[in-house]
N, C-alpha and C positions, 0 to 999 in steps of 0.2 A: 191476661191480654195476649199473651201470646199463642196461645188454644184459638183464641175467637180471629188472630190475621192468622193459622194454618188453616182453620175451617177457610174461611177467604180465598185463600189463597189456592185451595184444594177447589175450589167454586170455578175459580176463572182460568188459571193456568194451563189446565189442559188444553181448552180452547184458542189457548194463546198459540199452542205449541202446534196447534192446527192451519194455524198461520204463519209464524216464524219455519216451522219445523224443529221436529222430535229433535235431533242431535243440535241445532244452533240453541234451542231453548236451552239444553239440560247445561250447555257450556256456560250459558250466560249464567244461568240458574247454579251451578258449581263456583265459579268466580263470584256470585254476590255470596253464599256462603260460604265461602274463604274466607272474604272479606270482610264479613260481619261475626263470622270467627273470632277473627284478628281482633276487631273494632272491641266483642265482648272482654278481650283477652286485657287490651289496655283501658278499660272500662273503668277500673281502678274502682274507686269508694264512690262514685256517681250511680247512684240506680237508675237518672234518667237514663241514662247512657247506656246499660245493661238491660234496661227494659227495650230500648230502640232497637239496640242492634239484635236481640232476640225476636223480636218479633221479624225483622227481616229474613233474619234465618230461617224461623217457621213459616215466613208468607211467598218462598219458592214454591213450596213443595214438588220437589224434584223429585221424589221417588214415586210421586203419583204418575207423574209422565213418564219415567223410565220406566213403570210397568206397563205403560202401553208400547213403547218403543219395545221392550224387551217380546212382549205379544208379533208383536208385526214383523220382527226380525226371526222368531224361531216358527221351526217347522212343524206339523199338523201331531209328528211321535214323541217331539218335545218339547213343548210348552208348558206341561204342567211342571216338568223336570227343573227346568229355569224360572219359574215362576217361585218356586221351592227356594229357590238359590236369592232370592230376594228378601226373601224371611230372614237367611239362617245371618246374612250380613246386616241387617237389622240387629238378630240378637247377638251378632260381633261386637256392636256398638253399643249395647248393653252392658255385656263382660266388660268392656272398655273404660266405661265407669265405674263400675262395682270395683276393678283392679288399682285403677289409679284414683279416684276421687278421692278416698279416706286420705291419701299421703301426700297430695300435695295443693298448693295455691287454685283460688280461683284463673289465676294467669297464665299457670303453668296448664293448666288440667282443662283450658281453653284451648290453647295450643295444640295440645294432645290429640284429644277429640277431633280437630280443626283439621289434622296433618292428613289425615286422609283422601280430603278432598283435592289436596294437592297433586295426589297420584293420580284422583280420577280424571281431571280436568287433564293434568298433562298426556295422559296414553289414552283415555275417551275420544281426542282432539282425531284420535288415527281410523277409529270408526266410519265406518258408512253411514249417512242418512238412512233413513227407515225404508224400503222397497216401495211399500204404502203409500208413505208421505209421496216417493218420487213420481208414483205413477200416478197417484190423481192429481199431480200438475201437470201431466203427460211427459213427462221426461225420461221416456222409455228407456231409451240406450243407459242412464244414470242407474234405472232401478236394475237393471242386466249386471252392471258395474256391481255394484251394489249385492248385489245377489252373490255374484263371482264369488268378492271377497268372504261375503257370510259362509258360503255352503263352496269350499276350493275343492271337495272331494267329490264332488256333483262334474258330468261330461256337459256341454254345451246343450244338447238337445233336451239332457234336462232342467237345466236354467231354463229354456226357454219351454219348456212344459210348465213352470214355477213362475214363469210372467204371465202366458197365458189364462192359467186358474187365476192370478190376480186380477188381472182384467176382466175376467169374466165375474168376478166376486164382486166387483167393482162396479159392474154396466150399471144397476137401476142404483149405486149410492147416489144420498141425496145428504148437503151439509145438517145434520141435525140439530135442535136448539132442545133446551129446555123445554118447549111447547111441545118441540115434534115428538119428547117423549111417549105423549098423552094421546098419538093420534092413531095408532096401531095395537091393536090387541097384542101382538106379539114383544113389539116396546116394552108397554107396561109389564107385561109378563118376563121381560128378561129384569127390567129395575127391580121388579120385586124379588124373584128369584137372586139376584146377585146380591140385595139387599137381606134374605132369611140366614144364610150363612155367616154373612157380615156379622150381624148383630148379635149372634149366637157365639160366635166369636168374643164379641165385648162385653155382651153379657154375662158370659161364662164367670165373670170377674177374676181369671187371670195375669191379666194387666194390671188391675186394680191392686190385687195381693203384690204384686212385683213391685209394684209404687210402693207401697207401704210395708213393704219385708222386712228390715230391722225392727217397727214397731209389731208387727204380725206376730213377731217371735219372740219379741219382748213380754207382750200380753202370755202368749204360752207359758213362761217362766221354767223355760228350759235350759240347759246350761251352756250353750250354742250363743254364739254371737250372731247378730243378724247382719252385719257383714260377711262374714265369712261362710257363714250360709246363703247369703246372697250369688257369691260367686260360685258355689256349687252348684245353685238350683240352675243359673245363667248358662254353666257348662253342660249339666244334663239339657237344657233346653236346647242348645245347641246340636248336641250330638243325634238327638230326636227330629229337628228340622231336616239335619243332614241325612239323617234315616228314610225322611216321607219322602224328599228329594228322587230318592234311588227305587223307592216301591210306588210311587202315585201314578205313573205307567202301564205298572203291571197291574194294579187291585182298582185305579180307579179313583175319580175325585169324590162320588157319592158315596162309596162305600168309606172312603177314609174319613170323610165330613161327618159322616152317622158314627161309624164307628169311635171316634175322639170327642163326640159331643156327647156320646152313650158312655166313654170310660171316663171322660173328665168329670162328669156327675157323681160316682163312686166314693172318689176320696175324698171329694168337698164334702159329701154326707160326713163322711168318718170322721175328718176334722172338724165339722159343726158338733156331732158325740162328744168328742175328747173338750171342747170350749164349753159344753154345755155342763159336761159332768165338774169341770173345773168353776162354773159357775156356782153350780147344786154342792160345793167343797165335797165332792164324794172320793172315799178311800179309794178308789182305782185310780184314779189320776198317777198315783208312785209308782204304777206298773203301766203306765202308759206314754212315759215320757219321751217313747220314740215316736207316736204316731203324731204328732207335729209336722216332723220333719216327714217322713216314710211317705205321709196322706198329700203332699207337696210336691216332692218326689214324684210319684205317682200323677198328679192331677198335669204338673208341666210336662211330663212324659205326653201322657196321652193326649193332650193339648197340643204337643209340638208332633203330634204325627199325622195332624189333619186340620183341625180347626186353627191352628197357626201361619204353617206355611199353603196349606192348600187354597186357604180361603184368598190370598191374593191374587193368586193366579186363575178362579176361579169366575172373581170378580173381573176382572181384565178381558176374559175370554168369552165371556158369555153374550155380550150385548154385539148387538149385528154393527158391523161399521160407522156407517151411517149415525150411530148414536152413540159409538163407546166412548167417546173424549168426554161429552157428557155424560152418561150415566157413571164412566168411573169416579168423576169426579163427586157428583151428587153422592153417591155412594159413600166415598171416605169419607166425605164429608160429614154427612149423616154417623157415620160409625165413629168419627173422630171424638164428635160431640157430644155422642151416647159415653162413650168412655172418659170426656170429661167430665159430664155429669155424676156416673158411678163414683169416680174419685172423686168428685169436691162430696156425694154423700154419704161415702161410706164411713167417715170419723163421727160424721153426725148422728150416720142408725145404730154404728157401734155402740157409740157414748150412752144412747138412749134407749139402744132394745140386748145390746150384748152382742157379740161376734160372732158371736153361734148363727145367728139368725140373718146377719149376713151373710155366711158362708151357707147357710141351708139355701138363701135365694139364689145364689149364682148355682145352686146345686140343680137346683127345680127348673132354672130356664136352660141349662144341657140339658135337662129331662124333657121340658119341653119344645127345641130346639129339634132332638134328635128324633120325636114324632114328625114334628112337621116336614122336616129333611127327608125320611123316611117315604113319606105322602107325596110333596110335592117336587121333588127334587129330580131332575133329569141325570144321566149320566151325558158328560160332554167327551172323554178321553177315546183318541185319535182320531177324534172329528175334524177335518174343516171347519174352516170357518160357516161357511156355505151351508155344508151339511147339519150345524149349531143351527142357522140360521131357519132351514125348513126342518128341524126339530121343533124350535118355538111356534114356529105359524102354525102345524101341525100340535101338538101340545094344547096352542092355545085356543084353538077349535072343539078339544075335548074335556080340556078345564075351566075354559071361560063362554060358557054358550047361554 
């Protein structure tokens, strides 16, 4: 239930925050998960109650909006940079559970989880509105303001070289809907493009394995606990995020997307081997008892150096103004729901084909992922918006004719 109000919620809310605006949404949307934090926290032995306030929690979805707010606040050298920086505090909130969930209460380890939004909502409150937001309601002087604070190391002249390009990026927007995605050759070509990496993302079944990690390494019959491998694999993810972060600048979002869809394919093969050999009872399994772990190792690595953190910011940037509230949303949406579906099947193809043959399919769509990336995949890093924008028209002139 609560998968089906985030997809929802991931549906409508950006559009809301088109309305409202980016920083009044994301406040409102912070206070109701606080709130429903809390609500879960004393939830006690009622499941209705834990079912309600959970679904609240997932049907903000706030960090769909704060990557678009994050998009429109940074500048044309860094936005893959911070787009990075959205991931790695994603998989903060990961380790966060892996570290305190085994040792303490549902009440307690609600709290826990919960207390962070307390800091956002209090020192987010000192933030600027989006520049974006202010200047397509014409509230120039606001977005100037605004700007100031974002960029203090910028002289006047070039603030107002930075409202400028906004205005001008802005003359032909036009409010976009779900219809208007479908009416422009270059629309469709940004959904879809934003949509190839997405899903190459969920499909990788890195997520999938993360969900289901204690029993992952259960099945392996290694001597490793799947908690405390849990929080390894969490921290090496981490460290990997924080890595593309610092290179997705210098190398690029297409090369880092191919390249982490090309290496995450590797060790999923080697760990589908070592499942299968351990199916077939074959004697090397006693001398193979590291590649579990090592093929893991490996697969989050090269996962967390592109197809993790890059694919958000990727998403967020690519669709021309005019339509990004919607297509991000249609987007995550779309990917949220692919990665529910992999998890609610993956016990069921285990159960029925072996694990191996799981771990071979997440293996085969990086492989094939990393072709079509390869193919059809623009390079967007130190673009404009503008500049993204007549890439697509152009692009889609010579891909879709």
């Amino acid at each position: 239930m609560p998968t089906f109000t985030n997809i929802i919620g991931m549906l409508l809310m950006p559009k809301i925050s088109d309305i409202v605006g980016r920083k009044r949404y994301l406040l409102i949307s912070g206070v109701v998960t606080l709130l429903s934090g809390v609500g879960l926290g004393f939830s006690g032995a009622s499941l209705v109650l834990m079912i309600v306030t959970r679904c609240i929690f997932s049907f903000s979805a706030g960090w769909v909006v704060f990557s678009l707010y994050l998009m429109e606040i940074c500048e044309d050298h860094n936005r893959g940079k911070f787009g990075c920086y959205l991931g790695i505090f994603n998989q903060l909130g990961n380790l966060l559970g892996f570290v305190f969930g085994p040792f303490f209460s549902v009440k307690t380890y609600s709290f826990i989880i919960t207390s962070p939004m307390l800091v956002f909502v209090v020192f987010f409150a000192i933030m600027p509105e989006s520049p974006v937001y202010l200047l397509r309601l014409g509230r120039e002087n606001e977005c100037k303001k605004a700007l100031w604070k974002l960029r203090s190391n910028k002289t006047e002249e070039e603030i107002e070289s930075d409202v400028k390009r906004l205005k001008e990026s802005m003359q032909n927007e036009r409010k976009g809907t779900i219809a208007e995605l479908f009416k422009k050759r270059e629309y469709i070509l940004a959904v879809v493009l934003s949509f190839l990496p997405d899903l190459v993302k969920y499909s990788s079944g890195v997520t999938v394995i993360f969900t289901f990690l204690a029993p992952y390494f259960d099945e392996a019959n290694t001597s490793l606990s799947g908690d405390i491998v849990a929080i390894i694999i969490a921290v090496v993810k981490i460290l990997f995020f924080v890595l593309a972060s610092f290179i997705v600048e210098r190398f690029g979002r297409r090369k880092l997307l191919i390249f982490s869809s090309t290496g995450t394919a590797i060790p999923l093969f080697a760990a589908g081997v070592y499942f299968y050999l351990q199916t077939i009872n074959s004697s090397l399994i006693a001398y193979l008892q590291w590649l579990p772990l090592t093929s893991l190792l490996f697969t989050v690595s090269l996962f967390g150096i592109g197809l993790g953190p890059v694919t958000q910011a990727w998403v967020s940037e690519l669709p021309p103004a005019e339509i990004r509230a919607v297509s991000v949303s249609l987007v995550h949406s779309v990917g949220s729901f692919v990665a529910f579906a992999l998890t609610f099947l993956y016990p069921i193809v285990t159960e029925s084909l072996g694990i191996e043959w799981c771990v071979w399919w997440f293996c085969v769509n990086c492989s094939i992922g990393s072709v079509l990336m390869y193919l059809f995949l623009p390079e967007t890093n130190g673009k404009s918006f503008d500049e993204i924008k007549e890439m697509l028209e152009n692009y889609s002139k010579i891909r879709i004719k």
